[in-house]
N, C-alpha and C positions, 0 to 999 in steps of 0.2 A: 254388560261387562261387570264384574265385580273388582274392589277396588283392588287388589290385587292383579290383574291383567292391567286395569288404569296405571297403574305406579309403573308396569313392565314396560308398556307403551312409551310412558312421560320415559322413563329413563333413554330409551331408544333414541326418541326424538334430541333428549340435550346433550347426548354422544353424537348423533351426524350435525346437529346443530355448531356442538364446539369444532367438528373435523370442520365444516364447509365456513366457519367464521377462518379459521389460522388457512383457509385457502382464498380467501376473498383477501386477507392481508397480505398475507404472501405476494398476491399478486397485484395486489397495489401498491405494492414496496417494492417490485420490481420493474414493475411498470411507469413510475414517479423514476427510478431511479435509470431508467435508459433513456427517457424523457425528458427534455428541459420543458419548462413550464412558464411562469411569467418571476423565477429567480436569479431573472439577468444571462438567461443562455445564447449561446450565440448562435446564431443561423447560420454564420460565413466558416462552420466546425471553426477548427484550432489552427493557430498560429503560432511562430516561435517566437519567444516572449526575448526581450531585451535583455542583455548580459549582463547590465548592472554597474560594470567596472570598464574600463578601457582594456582591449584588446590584450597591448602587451604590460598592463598594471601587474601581470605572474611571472615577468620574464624573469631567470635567475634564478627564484623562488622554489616553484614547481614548474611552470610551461609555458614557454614562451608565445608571441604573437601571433607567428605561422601558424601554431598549432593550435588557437582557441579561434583563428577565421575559420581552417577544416573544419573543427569539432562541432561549433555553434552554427558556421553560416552554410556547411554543408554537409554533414552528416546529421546533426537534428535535424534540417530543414527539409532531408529527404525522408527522415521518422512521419511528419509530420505533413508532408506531401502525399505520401502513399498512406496513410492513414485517412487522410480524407478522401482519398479515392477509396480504400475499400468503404467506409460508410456509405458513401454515394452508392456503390453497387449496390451493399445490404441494403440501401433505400430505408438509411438514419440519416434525414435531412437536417435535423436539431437533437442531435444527443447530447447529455450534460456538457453544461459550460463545465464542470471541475473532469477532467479526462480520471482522476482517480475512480470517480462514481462511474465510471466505463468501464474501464479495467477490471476492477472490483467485481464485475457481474457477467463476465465471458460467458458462461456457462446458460447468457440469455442467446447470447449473440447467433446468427443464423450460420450454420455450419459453415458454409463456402467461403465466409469473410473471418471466422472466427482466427485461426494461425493469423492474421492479417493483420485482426488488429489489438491480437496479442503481442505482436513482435512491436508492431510500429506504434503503437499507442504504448506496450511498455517503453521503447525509445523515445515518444512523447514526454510522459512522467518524468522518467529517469532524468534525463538533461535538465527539465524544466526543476526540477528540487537540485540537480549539480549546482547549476550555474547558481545559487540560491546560497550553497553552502559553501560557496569559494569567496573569498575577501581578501585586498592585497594587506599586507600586514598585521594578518589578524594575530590575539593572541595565542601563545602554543600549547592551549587549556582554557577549559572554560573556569568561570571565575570562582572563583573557590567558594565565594558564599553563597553561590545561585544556586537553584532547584537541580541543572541538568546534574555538575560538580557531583552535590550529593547523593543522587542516583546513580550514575557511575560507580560512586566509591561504594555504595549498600549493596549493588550487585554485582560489582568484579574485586572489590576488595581494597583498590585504587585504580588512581588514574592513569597510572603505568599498567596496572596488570591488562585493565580496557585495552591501551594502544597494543600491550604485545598479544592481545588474543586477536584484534582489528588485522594488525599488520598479518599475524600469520592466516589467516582467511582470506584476505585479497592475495595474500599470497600464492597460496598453494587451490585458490581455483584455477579448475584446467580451463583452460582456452579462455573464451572472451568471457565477460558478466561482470557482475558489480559485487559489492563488499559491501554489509550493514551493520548500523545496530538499530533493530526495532525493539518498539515497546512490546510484548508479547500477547495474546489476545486470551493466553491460558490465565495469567496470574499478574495481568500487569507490570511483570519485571522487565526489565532491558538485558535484550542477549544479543549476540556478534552471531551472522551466519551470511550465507551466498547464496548466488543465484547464476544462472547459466545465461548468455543470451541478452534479453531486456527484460528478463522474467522480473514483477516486483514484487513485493512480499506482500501487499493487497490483494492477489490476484487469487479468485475465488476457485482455483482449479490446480491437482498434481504440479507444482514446481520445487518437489522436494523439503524438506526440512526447513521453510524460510516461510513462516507467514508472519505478519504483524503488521504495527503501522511507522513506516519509516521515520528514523529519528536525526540519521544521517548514513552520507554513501557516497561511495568511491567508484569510480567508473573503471574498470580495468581490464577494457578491451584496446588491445594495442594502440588502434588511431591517437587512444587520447595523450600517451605520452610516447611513440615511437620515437617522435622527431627530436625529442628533447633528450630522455631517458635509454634511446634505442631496445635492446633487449633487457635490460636490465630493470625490471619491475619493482623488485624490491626497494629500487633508489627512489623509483618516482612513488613509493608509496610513502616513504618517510617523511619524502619532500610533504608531501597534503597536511601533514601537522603545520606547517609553517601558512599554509592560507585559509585553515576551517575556519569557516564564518560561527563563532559555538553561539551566537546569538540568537542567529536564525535556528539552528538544532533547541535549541531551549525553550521557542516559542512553540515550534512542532510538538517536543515532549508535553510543554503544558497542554497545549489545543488539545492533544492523544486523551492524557491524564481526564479531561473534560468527558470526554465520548463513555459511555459503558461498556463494560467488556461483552462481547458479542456473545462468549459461551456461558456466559454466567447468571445463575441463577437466585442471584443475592435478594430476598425480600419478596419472592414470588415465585407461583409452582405454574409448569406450563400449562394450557389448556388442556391438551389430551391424559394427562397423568389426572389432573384434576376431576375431567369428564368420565374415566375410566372408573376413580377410587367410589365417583358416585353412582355410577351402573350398578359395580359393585355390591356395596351397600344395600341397594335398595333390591337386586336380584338375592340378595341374602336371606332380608325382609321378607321376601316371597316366598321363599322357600321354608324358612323356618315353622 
């Protein structure tokens, strides 16, 4: 061989080399990530987590008693019942203790369980970050000098413009889903969007115009406030300004802020652009 065929070779080799390294990660980054391991997973699946506050601590407020026993002790708990049953089928005896790293990776999940436990594990999440963001008495704003406040006011302008874009999006979604503002995965801002269903905005699959990582959210599938609000949605959405927990949304926003943004390519070029630009190069060399 002369060294010209050598160079053609070596470059061959660190183009499949780079493809079959970004597939051994891949799949161990999917693999770890439908997996619990030894970082505290739970064998017994998922559970509905405790409310936090007393029953009727929203009466008057937003909703009353009656209606956070249905919400929590029996509509979560049947998200979260039929979600362990579809794992059990798929035969995922220990999938991640954190349900978001599930959801997150549908697109692993084995066909026949997959709607399953799209629907009922997004009903898992969903409630489980509700009951999170509700507080009786909380303030009607977060605090003016903390981090969320400021993000708010950089990306809607203020804190009112926030609530009137919030309110008319849980508004004017059709039928049941929830109402958000995530942090966005394109440019790290915060935007207001919906979801249909128990779709959440982590989920690695078609649910419309809504991905990112939840910062806060409003459930506005009738159950949650027929009893109190009846048809009248609107009312019970203004009510939710009077019990948003903005503390717990301000802790989500920093933890988010922490993570890298998934599309971005700040300080580093991918494997295959890099492996390619050097085949390149050196098929050049050859030629020349």
């Amino acid at each position: 061989m002369s060294m010209r065929q050598y160079s053609f070779v070596g470059a061959l080799v660190t183009l499949l080399c780079c493809v079959n390294l970004r597939g051994v990660l891949a799949g161990i980054s999917t693999h770890n990530s439908l997996r619990s391991s030894r970082d505290g997973a739970n064998a017994e699946t998922y559970s509905v987590p405790a409310l936090g506050f007393p029953y009727e601590a929203l009466e008057g407020a937003f909703v009353g008693s009656q209606t956070m026993h249905l919400h929590h002790d029996k509509h979560h708990a049947t998200y979260v019942m039929m979600l362990n049953k579809a794992l059990a089928s798929a035969g995922m005896h220990d999938p991640p203790k954190d349900v978001a790293k599930l959801v997150a990776r549908l697109d692993q999940i084995p066909v026949a369980q997959r709607t399953l436990i799209r629907n009922h594990g997004g009903g898992h999440m969903n409630h489980g970050l509700f009951w999170r963001w509700l507080t009786p008495g909380g303030p009607p704003e977060p605090r003016a000098e903390g981090h969320l406040h400021k993000a708010i006011s950089d990306n809607f302008g203020s804190f009112e413009a926030f609530q009137s874009a919030f309110e008319a999006a849980a508004a004017s979604q059709f039928g049941s889903g929830w109402c958000w503002l995530v942090r966005d995965p394109r440019d790290g801002g915060l935007r207001v969007c919906s979801t249909a269903n128990q779709d959440n905005p982590v989920m690695d699959i078609d649910i419309g115009d809504c991905h990112g990582t939840p910062i806060l959210g409003l459930d506005v599938w009738e159950h949650a406030y027929y009893l109190d609000h009846f048809n009248v949605r609107p009312q019970y959405i203004k009510a939710f300004w009077k019990v948003v927990n903005w503390d717990e949304a301000e802790k989500l926003l920093l933890a988010a802020e922490k993570e890298p943004l998934p599309h971005s390519a700040a300080g580093r070029m991918p494997l295959m652009p890099v492996a390619v630009a050097a085949v390149l190069a050196i098929l050049l060399g050859f030629v020349a």
